[in-house]
C-alpha positions as CSV (number, residue, x, y, z in Angstrom):
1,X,2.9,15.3,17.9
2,X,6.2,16.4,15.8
3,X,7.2,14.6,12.3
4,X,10.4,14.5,11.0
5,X,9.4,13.9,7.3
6,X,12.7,11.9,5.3
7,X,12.0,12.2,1.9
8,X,10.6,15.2,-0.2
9,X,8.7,13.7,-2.9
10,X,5.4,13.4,-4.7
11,X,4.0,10.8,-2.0
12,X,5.7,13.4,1.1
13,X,3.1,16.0,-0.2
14,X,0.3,14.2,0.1
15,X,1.3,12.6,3.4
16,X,1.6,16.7,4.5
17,X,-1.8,17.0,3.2
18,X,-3.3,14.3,5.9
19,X,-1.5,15.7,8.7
20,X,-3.4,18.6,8.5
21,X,-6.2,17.1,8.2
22,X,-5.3,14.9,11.5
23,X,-4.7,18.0,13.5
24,X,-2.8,18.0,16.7
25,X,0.4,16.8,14.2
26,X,3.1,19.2,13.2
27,X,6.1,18.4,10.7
28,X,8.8,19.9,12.4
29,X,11.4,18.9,9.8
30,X,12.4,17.8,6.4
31,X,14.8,15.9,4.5
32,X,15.8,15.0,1.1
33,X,19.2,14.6,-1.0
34,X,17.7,17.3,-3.4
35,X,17.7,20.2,-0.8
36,X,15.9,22.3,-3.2
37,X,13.1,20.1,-3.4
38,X,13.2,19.7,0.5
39,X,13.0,23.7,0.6
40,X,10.4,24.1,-1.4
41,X,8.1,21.5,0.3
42,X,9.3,23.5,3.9
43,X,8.6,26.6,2.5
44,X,5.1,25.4,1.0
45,X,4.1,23.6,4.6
46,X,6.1,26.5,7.2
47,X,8.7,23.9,8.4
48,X,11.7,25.9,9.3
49,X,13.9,22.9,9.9
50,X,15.5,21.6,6.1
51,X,18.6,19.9,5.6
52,X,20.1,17.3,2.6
53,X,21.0,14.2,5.3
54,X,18.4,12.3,6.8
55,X,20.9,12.0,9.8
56,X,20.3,15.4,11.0
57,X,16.5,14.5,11.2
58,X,17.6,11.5,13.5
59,X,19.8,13.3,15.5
60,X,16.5,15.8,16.7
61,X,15.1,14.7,20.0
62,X,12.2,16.4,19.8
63,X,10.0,14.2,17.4
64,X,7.4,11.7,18.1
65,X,8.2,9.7,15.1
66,X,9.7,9.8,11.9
67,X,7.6,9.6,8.2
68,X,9.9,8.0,5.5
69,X,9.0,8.3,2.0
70,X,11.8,7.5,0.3
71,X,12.4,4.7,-2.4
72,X,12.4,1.3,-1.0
73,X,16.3,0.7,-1.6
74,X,17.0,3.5,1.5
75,X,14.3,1.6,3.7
76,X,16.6,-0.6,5.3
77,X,18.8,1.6,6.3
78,X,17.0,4.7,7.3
79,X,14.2,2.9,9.4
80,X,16.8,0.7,11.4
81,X,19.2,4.2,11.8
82,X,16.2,5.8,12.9
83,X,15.1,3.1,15.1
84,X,18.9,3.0,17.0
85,X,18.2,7.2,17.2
86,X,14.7,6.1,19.1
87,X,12.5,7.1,17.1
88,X,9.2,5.5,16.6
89,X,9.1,4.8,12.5
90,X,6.1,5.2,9.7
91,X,7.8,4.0,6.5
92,X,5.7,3.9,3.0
93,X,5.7,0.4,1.2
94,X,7.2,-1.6,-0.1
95,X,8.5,-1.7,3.2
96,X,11.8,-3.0,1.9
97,X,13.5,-5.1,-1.5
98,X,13.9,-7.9,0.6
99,X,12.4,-9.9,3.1
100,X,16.1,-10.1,5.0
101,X,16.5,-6.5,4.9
102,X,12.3,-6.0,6.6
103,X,13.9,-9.1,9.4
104,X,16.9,-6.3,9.7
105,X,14.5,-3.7,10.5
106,X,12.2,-5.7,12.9
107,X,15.2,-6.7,15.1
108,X,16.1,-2.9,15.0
109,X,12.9,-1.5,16.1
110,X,12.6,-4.8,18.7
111,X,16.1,-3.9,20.1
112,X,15.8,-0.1,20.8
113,X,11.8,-0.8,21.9
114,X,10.2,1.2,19.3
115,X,6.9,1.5,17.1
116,X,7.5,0.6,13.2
117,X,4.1,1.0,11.0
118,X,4.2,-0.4,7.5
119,X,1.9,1.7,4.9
120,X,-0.3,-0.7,3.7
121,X,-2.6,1.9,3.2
122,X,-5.4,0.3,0.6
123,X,-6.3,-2.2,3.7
124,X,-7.7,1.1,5.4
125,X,-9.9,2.4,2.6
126,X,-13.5,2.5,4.3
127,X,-14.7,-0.2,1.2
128,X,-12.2,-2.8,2.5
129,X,-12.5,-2.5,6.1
130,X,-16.4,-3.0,5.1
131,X,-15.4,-6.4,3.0
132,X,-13.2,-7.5,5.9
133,X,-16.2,-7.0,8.6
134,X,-18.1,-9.3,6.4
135,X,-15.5,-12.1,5.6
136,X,-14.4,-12.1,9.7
137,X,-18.6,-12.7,10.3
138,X,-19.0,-15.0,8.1
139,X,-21.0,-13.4,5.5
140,X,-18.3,-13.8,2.8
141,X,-17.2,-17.1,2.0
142,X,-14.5,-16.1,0.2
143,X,-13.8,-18.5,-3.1
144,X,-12.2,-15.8,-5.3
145,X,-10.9,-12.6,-4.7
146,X,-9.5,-10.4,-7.6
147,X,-7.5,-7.4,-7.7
148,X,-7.1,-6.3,-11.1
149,X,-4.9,-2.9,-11.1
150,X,-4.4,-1.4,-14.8
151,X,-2.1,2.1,-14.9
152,X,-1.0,4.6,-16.9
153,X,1.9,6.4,-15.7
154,X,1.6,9.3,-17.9
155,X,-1.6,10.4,-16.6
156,X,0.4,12.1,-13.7
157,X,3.8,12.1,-12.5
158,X,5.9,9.3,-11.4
159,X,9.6,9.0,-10.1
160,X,11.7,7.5,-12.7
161,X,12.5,4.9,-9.9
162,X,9.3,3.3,-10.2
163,X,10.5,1.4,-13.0
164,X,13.9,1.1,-11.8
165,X,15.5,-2.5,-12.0
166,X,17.4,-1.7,-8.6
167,X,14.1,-0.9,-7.1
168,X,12.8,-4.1,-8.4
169,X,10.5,-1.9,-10.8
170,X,6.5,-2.8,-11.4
171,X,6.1,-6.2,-9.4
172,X,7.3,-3.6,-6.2
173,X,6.0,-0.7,-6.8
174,X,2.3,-1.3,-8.4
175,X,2.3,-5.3,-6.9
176,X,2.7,-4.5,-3.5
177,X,-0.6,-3.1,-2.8
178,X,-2.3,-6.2,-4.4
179,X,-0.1,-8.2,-2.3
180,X,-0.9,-7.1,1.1
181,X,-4.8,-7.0,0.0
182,X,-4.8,-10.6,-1.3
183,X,-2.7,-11.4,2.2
184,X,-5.1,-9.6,4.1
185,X,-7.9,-11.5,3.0
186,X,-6.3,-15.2,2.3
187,X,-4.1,-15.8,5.5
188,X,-3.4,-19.4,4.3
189,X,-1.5,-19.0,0.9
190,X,0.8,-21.5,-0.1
191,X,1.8,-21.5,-3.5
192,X,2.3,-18.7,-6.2
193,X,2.0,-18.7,-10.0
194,X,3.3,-15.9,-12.3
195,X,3.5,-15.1,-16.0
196,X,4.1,-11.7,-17.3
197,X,5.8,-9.7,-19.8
198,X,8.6,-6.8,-20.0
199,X,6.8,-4.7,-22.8
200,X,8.0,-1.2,-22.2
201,X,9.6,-0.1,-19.3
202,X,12.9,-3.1,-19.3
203,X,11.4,-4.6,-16.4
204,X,8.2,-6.8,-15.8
205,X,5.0,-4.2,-16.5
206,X,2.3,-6.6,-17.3
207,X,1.8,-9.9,-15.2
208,X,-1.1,-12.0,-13.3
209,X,-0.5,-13.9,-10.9
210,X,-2.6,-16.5,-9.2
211,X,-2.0,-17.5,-5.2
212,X,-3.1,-21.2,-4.3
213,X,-4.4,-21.7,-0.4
214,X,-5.0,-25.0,1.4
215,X,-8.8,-24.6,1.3
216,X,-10.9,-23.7,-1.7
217,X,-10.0,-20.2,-1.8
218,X,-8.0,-18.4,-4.4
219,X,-6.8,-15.2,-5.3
220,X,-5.7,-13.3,-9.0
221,X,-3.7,-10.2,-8.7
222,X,-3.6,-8.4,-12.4
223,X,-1.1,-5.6,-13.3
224,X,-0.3,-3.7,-16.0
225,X,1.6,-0.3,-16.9
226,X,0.2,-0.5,-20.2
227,X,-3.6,0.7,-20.2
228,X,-4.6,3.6,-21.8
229,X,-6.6,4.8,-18.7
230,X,-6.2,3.9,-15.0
231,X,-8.5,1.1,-13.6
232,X,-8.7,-0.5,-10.5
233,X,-11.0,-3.4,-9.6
234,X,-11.4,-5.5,-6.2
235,X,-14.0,-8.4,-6.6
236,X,-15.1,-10.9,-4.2
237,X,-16.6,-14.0,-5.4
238,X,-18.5,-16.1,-2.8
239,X,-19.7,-19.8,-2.7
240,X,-22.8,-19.0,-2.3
241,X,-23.0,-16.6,-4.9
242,X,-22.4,-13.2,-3.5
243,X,-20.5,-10.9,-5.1
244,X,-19.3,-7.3,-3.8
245,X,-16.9,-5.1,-5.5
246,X,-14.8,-1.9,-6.0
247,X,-14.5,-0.2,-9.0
248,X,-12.1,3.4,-9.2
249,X,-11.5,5.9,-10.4
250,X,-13.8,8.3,-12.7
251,X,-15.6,8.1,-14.6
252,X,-16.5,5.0,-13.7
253,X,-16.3,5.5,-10.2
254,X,-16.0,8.4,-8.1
255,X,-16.1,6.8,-4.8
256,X,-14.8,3.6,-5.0
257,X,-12.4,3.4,-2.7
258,X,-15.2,4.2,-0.2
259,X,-18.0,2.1,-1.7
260,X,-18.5,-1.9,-1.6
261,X,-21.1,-2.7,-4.0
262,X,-22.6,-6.1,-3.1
263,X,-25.1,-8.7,-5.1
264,X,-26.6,-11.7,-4.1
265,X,-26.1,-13.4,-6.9
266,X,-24.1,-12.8,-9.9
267,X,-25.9,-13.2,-12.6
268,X,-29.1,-12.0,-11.3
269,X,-29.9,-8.6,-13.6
270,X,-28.9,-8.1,-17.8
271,X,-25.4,-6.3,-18.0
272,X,-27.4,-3.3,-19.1
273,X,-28.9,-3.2,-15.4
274,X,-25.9,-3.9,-14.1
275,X,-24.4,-0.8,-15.6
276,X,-27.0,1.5,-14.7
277,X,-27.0,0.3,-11.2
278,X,-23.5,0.9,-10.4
279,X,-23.0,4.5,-12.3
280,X,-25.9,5.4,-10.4
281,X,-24.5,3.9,-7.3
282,X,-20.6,5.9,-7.6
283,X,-22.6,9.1,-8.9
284,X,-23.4,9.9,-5.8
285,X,-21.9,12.5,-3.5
286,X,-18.1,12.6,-2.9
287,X,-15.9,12.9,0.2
288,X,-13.2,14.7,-1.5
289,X,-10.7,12.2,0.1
290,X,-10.5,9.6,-2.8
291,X,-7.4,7.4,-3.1
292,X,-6.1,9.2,0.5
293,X,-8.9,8.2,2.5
294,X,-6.7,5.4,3.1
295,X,-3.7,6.7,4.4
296,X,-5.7,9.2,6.6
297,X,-7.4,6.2,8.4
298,X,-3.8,4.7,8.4
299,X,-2.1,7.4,9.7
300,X,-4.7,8.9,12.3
301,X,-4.7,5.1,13.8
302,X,-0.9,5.3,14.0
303,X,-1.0,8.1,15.6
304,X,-3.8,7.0,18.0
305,X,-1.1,4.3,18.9
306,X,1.4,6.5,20.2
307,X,-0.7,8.1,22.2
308,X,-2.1,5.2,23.8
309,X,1.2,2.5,23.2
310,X,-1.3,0.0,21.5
311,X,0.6,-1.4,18.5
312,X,0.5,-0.3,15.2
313,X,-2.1,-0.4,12.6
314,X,0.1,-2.4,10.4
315,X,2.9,-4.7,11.7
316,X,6.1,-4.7,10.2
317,X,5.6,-8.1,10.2
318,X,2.5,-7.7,7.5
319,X,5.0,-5.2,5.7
320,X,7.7,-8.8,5.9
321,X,5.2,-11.0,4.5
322,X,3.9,-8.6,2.0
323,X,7.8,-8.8,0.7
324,X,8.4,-12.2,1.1
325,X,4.8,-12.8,-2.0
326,X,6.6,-10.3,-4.0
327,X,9.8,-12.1,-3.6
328,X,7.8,-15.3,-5.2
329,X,6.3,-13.3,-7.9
330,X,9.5,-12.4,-9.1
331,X,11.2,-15.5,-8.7
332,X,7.6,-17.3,-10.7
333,X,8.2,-14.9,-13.3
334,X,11.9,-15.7,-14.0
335,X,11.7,-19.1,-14.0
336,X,7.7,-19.6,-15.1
337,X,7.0,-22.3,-12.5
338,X,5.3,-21.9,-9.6
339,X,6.6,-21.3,-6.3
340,X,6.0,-22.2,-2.6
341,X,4.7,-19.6,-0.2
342,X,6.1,-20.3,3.1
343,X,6.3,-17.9,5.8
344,X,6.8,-17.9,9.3
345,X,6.9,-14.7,11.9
């Protein structure tokens, strides 16, 4: 299958570095409005095709689909060009800064008939896929699920954009991923609470939010751009005690993104046990995949669909609603009361 990758950056590279690992998919060409970035990432990969305007990607005919990694402010656009060029479209989330601009692109892909895949990639780590085999069989009685995601961007290299206002900074960027996770796992959400702070980047970079159902369930999504050291934590809590979890990345875990770690109770062993179980536990052998494991099981099932003309692994209409929480963050934030959650396909 032939890519036409739109975009050049740090998430481009490692989106090159799955394809290969795929096999049978070739990017045939790449784009970016730094054309010395795009050459470099050509040369680096052997794509002979390189050009500054994403419009000359669209205009090739032979591509199976096109990858966009580009900030979310060119989403829009790009994926609903791309869709009136027929192309089928992978676009990395957030998939937009709206939820009216992800309706624009639905109708687009709807009107010239073609696949649109949202990257929700943390769904298709192997650790989650295990929680949500146990929640669909009734195994997990969900009561609390946490996603607690503390960052610091120093520790490697992010975009400046990240924390751009006009890309709707942190609660975009970093929330995103939280918000398709808790959506994933509590389909009846009805009413989000925020508080948060704007401590150092000039837009919100430390907030927890808490999502309301209409059962017992609940859900907390933590961020922060403020840690000394990156930690990521996905808890289930369970009415009848069971608790499972993720913990990443090193040291504390070195497969956590493939590892659920479950209990049957959760106060069962001293916190020294505890400790000792689950170091031994993420000690143990890696896959060398880490963080990407997701996007390969993403992308490879994308793929898949193409072949086959099954849908796609993630509906842009997962990618809408995803947008649509993020859009309630925000507004809870900014006016610190809580907000309805209302969303319809």
């Amino acid at each position: 299958m032939n890519v036409g990758l739109i975009g050049c950056g740090r998430i481009a590279v490692d989106h090159l570095r799955v394809y290969r690992q795929i096999g049978d998919v070739k990017v045939v060409a790449v784009s970016d409005v730094d054309v010395q970035r795009a050459k470099l990432l050509a040369s680096a990969n052997g794509v002979d095709r390189v050009s500054q305007e994403y419009v000359d990607v669209l205009k090739l005919r032979d591509l199976d689909f096109v990858d966009v990694c580009t900030p979310p402010s060119t989403h829009a656009q790009i994926v609903s060009d791309a869709a009136e060029s027929g192309h089928n479209v992978l676009v990395e989330k957030p998939m937009a800064l709206s939820s009216n601009e992800c309706e624009r692109m639905i109708k687009a892909a709807g009107k010239h008939g073609v696949s649109l895949c949202v990257c929700h990639n943390q769904v298709f780590f192997p650790a989650m896929a295990r929680a949500k085999q146990l929640v669909d069989r009734g195994v997990f009685d969900i009561l609390c699920f946490r996603t607690s995601v503390k960052e610091n961007p120093g520790l490697y290299g992010v975009p400046a954009w990240n924390t751009s206002a006009r890309e709707r900074g942190v609660v975009w960027e970093v929330g995103c991923h939280p918000a398709y996770l808790q959506l994933h796992f509590l389909s009846d959400v009805v009413e989000v609470y925020a508080l948060g702070n704007m401590v150092r980047h000039g837009v919100f970079d430390e907030f927890s939010v808490v999502l309301r159902t209409s059962g017992k369930a609940y859900g907390i999504m933590q961020v922060s751009w403020l840690a000394k050291e990156t930690e990521k934590i996905y808890e289930f809590d369970c009415t009848d005690g069971k608790h499972a979890f993720m913990v990443s990345p090193p040291p504390i875990a070195n497969t956590g993104y493939e590892t659920l770690v479950e209990r049957s109770g959760i106060t069962e062993s001293g916190l020294r046990a505890d400790v000792m179980r689950i170091l031994q536990h993420f000690t143990r052998k890696e896959t060398g995949w880490g963080y990407f494991v997701g996007h390969f099981h993403l992308m490879k099932s994308f793929v898949k669909s193409l072949k086959d003309g099954s849908s796609p692994p993630v509906l842009p209409e997962e990618g809408k609603k995803a947008v649509t929480l993020l859009e309630c963050v925000e507004e809870s934030l900014k006016t610190h009361r809580a907000v309805d959650f209302r969303f319809s396909r």
